[in-house]
ZADO-1210 file (C-alpha; in nm, 4 decimals, padded with zeros to 6 digits):
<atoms>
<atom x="01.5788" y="-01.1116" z="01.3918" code="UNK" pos="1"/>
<atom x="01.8995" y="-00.9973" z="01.1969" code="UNK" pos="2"/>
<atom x="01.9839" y="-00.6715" z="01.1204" code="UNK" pos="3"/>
<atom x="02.2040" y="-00.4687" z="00.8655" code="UNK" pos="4"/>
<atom x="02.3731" y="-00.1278" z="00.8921" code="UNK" pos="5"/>
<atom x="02.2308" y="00.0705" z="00.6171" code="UNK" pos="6"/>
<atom x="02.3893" y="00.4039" z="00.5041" code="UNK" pos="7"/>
<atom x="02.1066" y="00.6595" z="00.4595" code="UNK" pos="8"/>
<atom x="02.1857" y="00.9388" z="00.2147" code="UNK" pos="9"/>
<atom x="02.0254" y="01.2695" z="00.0486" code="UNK" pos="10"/>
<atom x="02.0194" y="01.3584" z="-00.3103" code="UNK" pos="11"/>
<atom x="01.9301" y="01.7303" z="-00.3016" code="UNK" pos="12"/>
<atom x="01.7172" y="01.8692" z="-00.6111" code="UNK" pos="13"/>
<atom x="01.8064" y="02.2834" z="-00.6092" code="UNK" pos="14"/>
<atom x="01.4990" y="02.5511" z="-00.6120" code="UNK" pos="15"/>
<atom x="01.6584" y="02.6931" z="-00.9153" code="UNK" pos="16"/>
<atom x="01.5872" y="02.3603" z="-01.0744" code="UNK" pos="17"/>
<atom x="01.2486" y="02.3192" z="-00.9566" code="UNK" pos="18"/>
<atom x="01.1565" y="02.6661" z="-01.0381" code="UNK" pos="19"/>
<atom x="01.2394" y="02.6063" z="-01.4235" code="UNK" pos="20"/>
<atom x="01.0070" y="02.3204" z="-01.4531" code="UNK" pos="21"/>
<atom x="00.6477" y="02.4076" z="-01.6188" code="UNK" pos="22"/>
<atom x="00.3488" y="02.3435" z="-01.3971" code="UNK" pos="23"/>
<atom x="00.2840" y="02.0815" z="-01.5977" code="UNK" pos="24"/>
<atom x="00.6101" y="01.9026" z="-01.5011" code="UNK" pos="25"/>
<atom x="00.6060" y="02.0156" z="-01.1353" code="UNK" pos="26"/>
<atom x="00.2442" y="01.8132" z="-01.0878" code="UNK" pos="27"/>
<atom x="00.4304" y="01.4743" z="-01.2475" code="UNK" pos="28"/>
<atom x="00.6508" y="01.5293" z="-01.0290" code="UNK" pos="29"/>
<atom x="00.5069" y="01.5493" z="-00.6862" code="UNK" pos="30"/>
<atom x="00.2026" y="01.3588" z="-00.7782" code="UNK" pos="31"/>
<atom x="00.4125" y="01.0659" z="-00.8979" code="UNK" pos="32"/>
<atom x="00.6648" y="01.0893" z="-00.5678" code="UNK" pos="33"/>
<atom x="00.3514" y="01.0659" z="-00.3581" code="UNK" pos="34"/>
<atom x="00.2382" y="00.7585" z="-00.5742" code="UNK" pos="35"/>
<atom x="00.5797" y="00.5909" z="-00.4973" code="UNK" pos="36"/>
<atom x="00.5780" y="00.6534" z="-00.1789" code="UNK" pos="37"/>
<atom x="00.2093" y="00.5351" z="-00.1031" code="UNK" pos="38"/>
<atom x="00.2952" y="00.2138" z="-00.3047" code="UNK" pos="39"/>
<atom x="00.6295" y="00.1525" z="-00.1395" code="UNK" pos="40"/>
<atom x="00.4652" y="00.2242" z="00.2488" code="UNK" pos="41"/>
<atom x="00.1269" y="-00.0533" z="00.1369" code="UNK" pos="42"/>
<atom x="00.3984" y="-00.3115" z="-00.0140" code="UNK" pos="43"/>
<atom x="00.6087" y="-00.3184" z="00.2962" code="UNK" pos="44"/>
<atom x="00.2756" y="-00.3083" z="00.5202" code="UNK" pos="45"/>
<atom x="00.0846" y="-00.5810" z="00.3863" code="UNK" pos="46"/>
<atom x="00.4535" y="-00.7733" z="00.3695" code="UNK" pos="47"/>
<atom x="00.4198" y="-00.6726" z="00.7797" code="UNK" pos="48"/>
<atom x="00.0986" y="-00.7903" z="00.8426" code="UNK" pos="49"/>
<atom x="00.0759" y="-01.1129" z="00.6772" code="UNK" pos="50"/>
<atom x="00.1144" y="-01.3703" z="00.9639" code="UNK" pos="51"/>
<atom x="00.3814" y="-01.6377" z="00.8800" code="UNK" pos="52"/>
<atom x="00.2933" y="-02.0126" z="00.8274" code="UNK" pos="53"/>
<atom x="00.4502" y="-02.0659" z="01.2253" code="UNK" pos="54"/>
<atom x="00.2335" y="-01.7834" z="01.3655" code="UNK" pos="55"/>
<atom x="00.0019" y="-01.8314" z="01.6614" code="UNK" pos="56"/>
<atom x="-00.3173" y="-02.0086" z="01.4776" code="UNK" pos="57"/>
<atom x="-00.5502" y="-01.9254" z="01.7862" code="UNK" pos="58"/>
<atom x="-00.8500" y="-01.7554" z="01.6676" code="UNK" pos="59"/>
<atom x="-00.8358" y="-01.4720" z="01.8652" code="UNK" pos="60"/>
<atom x="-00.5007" y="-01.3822" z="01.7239" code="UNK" pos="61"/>
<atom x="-00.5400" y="-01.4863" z="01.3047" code="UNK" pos="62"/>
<atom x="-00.8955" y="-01.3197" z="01.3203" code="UNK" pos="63"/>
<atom x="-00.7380" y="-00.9457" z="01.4259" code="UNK" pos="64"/>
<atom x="-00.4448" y="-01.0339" z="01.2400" code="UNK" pos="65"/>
<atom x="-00.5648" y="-01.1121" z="00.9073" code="UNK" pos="66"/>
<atom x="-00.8408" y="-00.8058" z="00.9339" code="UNK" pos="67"/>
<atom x="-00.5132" y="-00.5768" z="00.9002" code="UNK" pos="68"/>
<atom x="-00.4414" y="-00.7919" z="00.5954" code="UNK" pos="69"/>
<atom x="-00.7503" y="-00.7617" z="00.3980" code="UNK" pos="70"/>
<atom x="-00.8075" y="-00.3661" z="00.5012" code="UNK" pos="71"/>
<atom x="-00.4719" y="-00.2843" z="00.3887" code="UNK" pos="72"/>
<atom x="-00.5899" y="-00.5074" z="00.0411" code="UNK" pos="73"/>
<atom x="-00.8585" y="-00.2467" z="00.0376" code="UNK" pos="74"/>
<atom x="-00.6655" y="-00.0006" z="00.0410" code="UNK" pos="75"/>
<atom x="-00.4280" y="-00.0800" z="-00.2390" code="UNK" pos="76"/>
<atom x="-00.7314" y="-00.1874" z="-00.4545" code="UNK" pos="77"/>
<atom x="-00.8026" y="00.2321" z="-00.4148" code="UNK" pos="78"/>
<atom x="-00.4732" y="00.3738" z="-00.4466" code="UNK" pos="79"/>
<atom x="-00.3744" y="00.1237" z="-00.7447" code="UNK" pos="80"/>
<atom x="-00.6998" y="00.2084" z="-00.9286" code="UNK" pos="81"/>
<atom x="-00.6997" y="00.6001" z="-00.8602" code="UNK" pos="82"/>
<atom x="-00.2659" y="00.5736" z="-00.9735" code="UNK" pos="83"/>
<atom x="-00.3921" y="00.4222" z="-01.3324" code="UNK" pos="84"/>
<atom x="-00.6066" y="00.6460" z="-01.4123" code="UNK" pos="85"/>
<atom x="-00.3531" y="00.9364" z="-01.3303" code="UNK" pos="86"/>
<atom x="-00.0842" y="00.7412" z="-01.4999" code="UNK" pos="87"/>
<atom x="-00.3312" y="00.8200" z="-01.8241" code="UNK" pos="88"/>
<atom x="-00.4071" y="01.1860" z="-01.7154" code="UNK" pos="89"/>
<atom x="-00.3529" y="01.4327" z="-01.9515" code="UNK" pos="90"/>
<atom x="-00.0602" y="01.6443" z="-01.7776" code="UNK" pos="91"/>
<atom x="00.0984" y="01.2360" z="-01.6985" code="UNK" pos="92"/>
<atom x="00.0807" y="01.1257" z="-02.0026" code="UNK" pos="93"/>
<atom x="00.2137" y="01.4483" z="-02.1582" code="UNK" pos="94"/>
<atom x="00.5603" y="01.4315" z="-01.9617" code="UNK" pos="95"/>
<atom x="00.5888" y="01.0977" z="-01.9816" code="UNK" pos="96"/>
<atom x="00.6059" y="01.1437" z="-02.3536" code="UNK" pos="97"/>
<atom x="00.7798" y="01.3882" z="-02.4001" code="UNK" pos="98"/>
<atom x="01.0727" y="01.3916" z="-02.1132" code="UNK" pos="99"/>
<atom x="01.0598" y="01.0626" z="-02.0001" code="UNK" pos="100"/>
<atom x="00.9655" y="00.7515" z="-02.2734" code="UNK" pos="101"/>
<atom x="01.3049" y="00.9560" z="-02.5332" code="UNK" pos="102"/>
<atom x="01.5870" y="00.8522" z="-02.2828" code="UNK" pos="103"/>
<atom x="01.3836" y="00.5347" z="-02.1768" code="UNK" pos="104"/>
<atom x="01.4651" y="00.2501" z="-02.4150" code="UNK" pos="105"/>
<atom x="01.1809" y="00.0295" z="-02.2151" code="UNK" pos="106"/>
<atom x="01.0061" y="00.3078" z="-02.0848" code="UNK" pos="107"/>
<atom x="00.7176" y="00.2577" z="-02.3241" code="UNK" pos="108"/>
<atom x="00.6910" y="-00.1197" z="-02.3443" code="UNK" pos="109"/>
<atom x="00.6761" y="-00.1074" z="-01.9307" code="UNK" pos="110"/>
<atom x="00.3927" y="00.1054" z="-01.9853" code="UNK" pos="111"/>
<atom x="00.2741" y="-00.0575" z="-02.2054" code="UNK" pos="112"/>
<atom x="00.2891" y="-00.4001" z="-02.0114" code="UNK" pos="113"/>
<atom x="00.1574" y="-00.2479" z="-01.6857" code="UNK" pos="114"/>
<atom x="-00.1163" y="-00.1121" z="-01.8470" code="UNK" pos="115"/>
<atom x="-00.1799" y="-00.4689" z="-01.9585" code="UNK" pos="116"/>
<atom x="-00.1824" y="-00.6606" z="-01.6291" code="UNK" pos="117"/>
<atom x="-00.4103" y="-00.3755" z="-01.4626" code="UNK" pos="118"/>
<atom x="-00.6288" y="-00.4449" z="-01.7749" code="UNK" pos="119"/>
<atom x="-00.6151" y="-00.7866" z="-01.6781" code="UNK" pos="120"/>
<atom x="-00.7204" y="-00.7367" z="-01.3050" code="UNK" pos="121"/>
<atom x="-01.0976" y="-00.6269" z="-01.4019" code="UNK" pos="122"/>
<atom x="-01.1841" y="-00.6817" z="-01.0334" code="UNK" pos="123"/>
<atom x="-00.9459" y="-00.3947" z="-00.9555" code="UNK" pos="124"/>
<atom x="-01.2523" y="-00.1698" z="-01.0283" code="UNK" pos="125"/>
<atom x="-01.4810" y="-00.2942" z="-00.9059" code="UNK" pos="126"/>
<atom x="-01.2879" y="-00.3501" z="-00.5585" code="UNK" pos="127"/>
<atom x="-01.2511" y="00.0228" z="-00.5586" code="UNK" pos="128"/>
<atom x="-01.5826" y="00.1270" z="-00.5872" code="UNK" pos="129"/>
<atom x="-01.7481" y="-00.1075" z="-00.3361" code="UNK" pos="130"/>
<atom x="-01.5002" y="-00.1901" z="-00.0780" code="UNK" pos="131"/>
<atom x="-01.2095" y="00.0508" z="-00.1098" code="UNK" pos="132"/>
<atom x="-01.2935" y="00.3837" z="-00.0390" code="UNK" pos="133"/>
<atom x="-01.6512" y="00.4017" z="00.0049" code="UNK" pos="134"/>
<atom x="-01.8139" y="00.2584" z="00.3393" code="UNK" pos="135"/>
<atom x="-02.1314" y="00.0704" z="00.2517" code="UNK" pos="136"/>
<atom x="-02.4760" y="00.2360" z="00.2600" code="UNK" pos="137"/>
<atom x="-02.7499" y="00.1339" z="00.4839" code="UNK" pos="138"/>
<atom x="-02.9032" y="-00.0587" z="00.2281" code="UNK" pos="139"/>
<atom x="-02.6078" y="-00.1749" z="00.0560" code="UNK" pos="140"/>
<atom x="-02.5141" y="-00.3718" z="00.4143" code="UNK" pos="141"/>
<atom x="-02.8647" y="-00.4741" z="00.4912" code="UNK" pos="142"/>
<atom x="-02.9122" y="-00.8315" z="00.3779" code="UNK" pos="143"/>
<atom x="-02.5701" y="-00.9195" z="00.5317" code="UNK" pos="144"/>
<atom x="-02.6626" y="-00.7939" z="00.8616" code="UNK" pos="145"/>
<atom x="-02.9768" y="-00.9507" z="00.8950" code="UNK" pos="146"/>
<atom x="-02.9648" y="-01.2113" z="01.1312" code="UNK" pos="147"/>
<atom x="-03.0953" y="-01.5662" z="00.9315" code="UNK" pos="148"/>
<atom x="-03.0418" y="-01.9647" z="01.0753" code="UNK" pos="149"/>
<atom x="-02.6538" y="-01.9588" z="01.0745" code="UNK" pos="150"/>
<atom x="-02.5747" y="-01.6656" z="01.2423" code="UNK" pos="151"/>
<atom x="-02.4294" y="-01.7302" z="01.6070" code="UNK" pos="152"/>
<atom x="-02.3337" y="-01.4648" z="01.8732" code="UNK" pos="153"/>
<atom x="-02.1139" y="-01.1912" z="01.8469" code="UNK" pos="154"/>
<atom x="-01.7753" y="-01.1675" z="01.9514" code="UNK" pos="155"/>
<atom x="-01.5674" y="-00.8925" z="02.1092" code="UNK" pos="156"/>
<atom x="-01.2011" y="-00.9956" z="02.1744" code="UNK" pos="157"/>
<atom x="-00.9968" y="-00.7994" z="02.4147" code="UNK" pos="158"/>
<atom x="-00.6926" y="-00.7178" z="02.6009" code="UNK" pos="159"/>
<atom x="-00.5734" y="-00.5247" z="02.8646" code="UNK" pos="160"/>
<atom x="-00.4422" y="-00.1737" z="02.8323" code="UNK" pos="161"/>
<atom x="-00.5542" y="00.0846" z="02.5712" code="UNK" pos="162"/>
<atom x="-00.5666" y="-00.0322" z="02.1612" code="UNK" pos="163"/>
<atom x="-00.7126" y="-00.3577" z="02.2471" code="UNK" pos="164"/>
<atom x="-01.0443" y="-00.4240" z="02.1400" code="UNK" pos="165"/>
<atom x="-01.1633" y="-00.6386" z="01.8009" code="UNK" pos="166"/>
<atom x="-01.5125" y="-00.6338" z="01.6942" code="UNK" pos="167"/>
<atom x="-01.4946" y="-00.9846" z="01.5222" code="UNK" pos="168"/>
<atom x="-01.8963" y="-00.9480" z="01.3965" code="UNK" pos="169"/>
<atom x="-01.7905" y="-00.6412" z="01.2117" code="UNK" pos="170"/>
<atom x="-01.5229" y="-00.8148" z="01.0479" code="UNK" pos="171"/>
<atom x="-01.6848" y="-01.0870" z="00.9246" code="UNK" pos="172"/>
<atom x="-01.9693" y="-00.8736" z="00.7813" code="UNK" pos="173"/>
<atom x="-01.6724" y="-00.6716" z="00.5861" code="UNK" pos="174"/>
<atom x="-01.4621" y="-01.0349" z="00.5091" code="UNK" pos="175"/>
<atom x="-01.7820" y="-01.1426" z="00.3938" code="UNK" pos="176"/>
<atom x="-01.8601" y="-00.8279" z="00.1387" code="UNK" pos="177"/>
<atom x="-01.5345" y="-00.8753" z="00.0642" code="UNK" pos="178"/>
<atom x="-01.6184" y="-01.2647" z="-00.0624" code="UNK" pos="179"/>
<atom x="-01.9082" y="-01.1290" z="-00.2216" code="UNK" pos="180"/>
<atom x="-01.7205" y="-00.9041" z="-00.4585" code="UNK" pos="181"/>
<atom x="-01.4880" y="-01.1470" z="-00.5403" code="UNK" pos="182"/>
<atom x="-01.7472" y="-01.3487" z="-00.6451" code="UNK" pos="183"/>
<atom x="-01.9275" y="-01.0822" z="-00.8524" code="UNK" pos="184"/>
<atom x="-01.6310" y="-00.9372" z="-01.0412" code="UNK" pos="185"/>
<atom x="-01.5869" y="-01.0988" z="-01.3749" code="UNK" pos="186"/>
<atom x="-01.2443" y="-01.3245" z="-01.3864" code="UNK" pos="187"/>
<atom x="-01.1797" y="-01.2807" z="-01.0025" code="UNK" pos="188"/>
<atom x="-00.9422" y="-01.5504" z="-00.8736" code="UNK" pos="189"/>
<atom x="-00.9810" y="-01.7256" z="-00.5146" code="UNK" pos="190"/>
<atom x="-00.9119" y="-01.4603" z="-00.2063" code="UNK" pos="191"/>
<atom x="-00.5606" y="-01.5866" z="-00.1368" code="UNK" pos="192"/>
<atom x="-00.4160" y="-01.5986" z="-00.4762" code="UNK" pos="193"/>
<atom x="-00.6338" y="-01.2083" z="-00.5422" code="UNK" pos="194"/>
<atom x="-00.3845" y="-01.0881" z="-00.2133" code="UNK" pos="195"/>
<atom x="-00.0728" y="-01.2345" z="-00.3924" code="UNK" pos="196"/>
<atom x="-00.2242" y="-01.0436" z="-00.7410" code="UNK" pos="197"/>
<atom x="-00.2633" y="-00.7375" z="-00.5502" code="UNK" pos="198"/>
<atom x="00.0702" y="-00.7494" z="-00.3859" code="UNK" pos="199"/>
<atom x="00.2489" y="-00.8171" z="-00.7187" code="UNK" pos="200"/>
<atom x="00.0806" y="-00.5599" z="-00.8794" code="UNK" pos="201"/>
<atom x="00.1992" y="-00.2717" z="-00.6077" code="UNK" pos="202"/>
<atom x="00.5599" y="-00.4024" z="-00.6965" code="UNK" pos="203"/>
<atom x="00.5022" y="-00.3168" z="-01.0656" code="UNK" pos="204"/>
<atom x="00.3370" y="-00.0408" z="-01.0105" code="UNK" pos="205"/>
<atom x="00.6258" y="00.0924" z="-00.7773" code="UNK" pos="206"/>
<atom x="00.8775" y="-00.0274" z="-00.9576" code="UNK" pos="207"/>
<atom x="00.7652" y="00.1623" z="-01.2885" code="UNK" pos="208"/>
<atom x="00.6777" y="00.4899" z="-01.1253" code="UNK" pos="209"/>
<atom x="01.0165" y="00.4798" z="-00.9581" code="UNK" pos="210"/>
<atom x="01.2046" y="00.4231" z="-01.2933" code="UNK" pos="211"/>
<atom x="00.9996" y="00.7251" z="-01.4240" code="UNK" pos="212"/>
<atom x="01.1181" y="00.9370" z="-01.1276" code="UNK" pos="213"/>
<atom x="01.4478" y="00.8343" z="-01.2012" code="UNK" pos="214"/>
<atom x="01.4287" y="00.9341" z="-01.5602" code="UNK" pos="215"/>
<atom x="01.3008" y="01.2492" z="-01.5555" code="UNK" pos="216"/>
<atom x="01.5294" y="01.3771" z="-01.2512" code="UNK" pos="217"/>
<atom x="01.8850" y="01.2871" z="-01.4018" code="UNK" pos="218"/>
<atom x="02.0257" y="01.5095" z="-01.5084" code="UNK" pos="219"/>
<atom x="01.7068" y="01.7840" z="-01.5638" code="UNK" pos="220"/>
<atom x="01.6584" y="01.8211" z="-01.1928" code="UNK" pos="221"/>
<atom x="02.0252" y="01.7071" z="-01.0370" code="UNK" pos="222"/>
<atom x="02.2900" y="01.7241" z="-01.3207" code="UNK" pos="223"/>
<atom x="02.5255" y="01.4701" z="-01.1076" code="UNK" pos="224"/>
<atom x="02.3998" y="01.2128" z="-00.8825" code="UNK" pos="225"/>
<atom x="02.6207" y="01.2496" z="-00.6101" code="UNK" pos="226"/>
<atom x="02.4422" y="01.1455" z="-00.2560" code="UNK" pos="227"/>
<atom x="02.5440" y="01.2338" z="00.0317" code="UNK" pos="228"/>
<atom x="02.5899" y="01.0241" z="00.3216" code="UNK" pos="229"/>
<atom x="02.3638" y="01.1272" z="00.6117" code="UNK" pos="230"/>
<atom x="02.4314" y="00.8528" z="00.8822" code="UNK" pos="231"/>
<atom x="02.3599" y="00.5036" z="00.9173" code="UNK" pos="232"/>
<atom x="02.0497" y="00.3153" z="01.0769" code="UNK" pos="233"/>
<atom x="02.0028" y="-00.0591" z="01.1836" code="UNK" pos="234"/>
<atom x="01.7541" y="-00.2135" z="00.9562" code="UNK" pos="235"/>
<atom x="01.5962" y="-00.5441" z="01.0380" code="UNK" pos="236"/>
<atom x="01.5402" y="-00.8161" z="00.7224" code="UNK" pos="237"/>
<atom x="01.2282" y="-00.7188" z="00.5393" code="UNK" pos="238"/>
<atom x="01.0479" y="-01.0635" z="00.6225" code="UNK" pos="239"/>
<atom x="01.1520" y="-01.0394" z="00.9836" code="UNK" pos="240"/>
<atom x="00.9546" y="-00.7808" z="01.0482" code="UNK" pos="241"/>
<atom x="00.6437" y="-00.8228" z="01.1870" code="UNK" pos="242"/>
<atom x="00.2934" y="-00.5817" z="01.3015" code="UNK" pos="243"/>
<atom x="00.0763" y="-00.7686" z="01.5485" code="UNK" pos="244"/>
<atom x="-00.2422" y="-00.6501" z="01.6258" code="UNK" pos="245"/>
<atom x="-00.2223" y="-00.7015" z="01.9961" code="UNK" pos="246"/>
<atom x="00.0072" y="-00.4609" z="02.1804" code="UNK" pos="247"/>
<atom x="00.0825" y="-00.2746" z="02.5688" code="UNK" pos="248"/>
<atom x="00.1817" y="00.0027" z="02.7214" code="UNK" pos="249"/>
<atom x="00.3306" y="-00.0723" z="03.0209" code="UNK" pos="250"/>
<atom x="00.4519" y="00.3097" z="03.0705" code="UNK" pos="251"/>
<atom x="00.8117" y="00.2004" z="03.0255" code="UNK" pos="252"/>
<atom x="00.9469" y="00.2721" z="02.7154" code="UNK" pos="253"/>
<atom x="00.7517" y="00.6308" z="02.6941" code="UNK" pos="254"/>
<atom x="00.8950" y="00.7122" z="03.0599" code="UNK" pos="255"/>
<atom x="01.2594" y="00.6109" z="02.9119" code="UNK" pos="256"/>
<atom x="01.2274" y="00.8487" z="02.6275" code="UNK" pos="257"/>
<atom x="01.1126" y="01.1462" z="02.8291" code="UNK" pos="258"/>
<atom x="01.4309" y="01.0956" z="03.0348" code="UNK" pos="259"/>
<atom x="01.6210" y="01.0010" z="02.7014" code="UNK" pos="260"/>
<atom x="01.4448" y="01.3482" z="02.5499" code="UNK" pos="261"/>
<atom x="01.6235" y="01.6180" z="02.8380" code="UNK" pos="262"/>
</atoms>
């Protein structure tokens, strides 16, 4: 795994500043920071998650993996669906026209084009409603938990020490709701090419909310943008990095950092 010394810095935004913004422009601003920041954390996750092409293909280990995978899809289909529909809130789309789209050339065409490809993804609804959020009612789960001719046993994989255990039955009820959505929502494409949608539309969702962040803070919020350096941390390649499902705790590492914490 390689690693590169990144310089971490803060760009400080005064009270005074904050304080002369209308309520209107204080909720676009925190509700959009939280919006980047949910969408940045689920991009680099489900980039995390994904096992690579070389990973071990036992079935014990792509079953747990890819479940991390497809709940983290779930998730973004929620947050992506619930950050349109405050993109086109009233107190959004208010600062948006009036302090951000004048010193944005592009500002409105990106909105305009993002607004097109969620358009586009007509499952994204749809996802939301019955597997994002919501876990399925009684009824709702019934016919796919009633046992018919080509159901076999259930499986439980697991592992020693604490944070190991997999209920594989469970997942393949939820992978199979999952299937069934896909195949209900209009203009739904097959399940890997929906994960590479989803993940593509996170970047341009990111990307555009950051740019509107950007906008709106220079110079009303900090008049120079002059960072300052904090300190440096080792950062590992994006694709390098890697969550497994499986994991210890062999009491090492959390006996080191007591002693490294005195």
């Amino acid at each position: 795994m390689t690693h590169k010394s990144l310089h971490v810095s803060e760009l400080r935004v005064p009270l005074e500043a904050l304080r002369g913004l209308t309520d209107t422009q204080r909720y676009f601003w925190y509700l959009l920071g939280q919006i980047y920041n949910e969408t940045l954390c689920t991009r680099k996750l489900i980039s995390f998650t994904t096992p690579s092409a070389r990973a071990d293909r036992r079935v014990f280990r792509r079953e747990a993996e890819f479940s991390q995978v497809f709940f983290l899809f779930r998730m973004a289909c929620s947050k992506v669906h619930e950050a349109r529909v405050a993109l086109h809130s009233s107190p959004i789309s208010q600062v948006l026209r009036q302090d951000v789209f004048p010193t944005w050339r592009d500002g409105e065409a990106e909105f305009k084009e993002l607004n097109r490809t969620l358009h586009d993804a007509k499952w994204l609804r749809a996802f939301r409603d019955s597997i994002g959020f919501h876990y399925p009612s009684m009824k709702q789960l019934l016919p796919a938990i009633t046992p018919n001719d080509q159901w076999g046993d259930d499986l439980i994989y697991l592992a020693d020490g604490g944070g190991n255990m997999f209920f594989a039955g469970a997942d393949a009820i939820s992978r199979a709701q999952m299937f069934e959505t896909v195949n209900a929502a209009n203009g739904a494409p097959p399940m890997e090419e929906l994960i590479e949608d989803m993940v593509a539309l996170v970047v341009t969702l990111n990307d555009f909310v950051g740019h509107c962040l950007g906008q709106f803070m220079i110079p009303r919020l900090v008049p120079k943008y002059e960072p300052k350096v904090l300190g440096k941390v080792l950062a590992p390649h994006l694709y390098d990095v890697v969550a497994p499902f499986w994991t210890h705790q062999d009491g090492t590492r959390s006996s080191k950092k007591k002693s490294n914490n005195r």
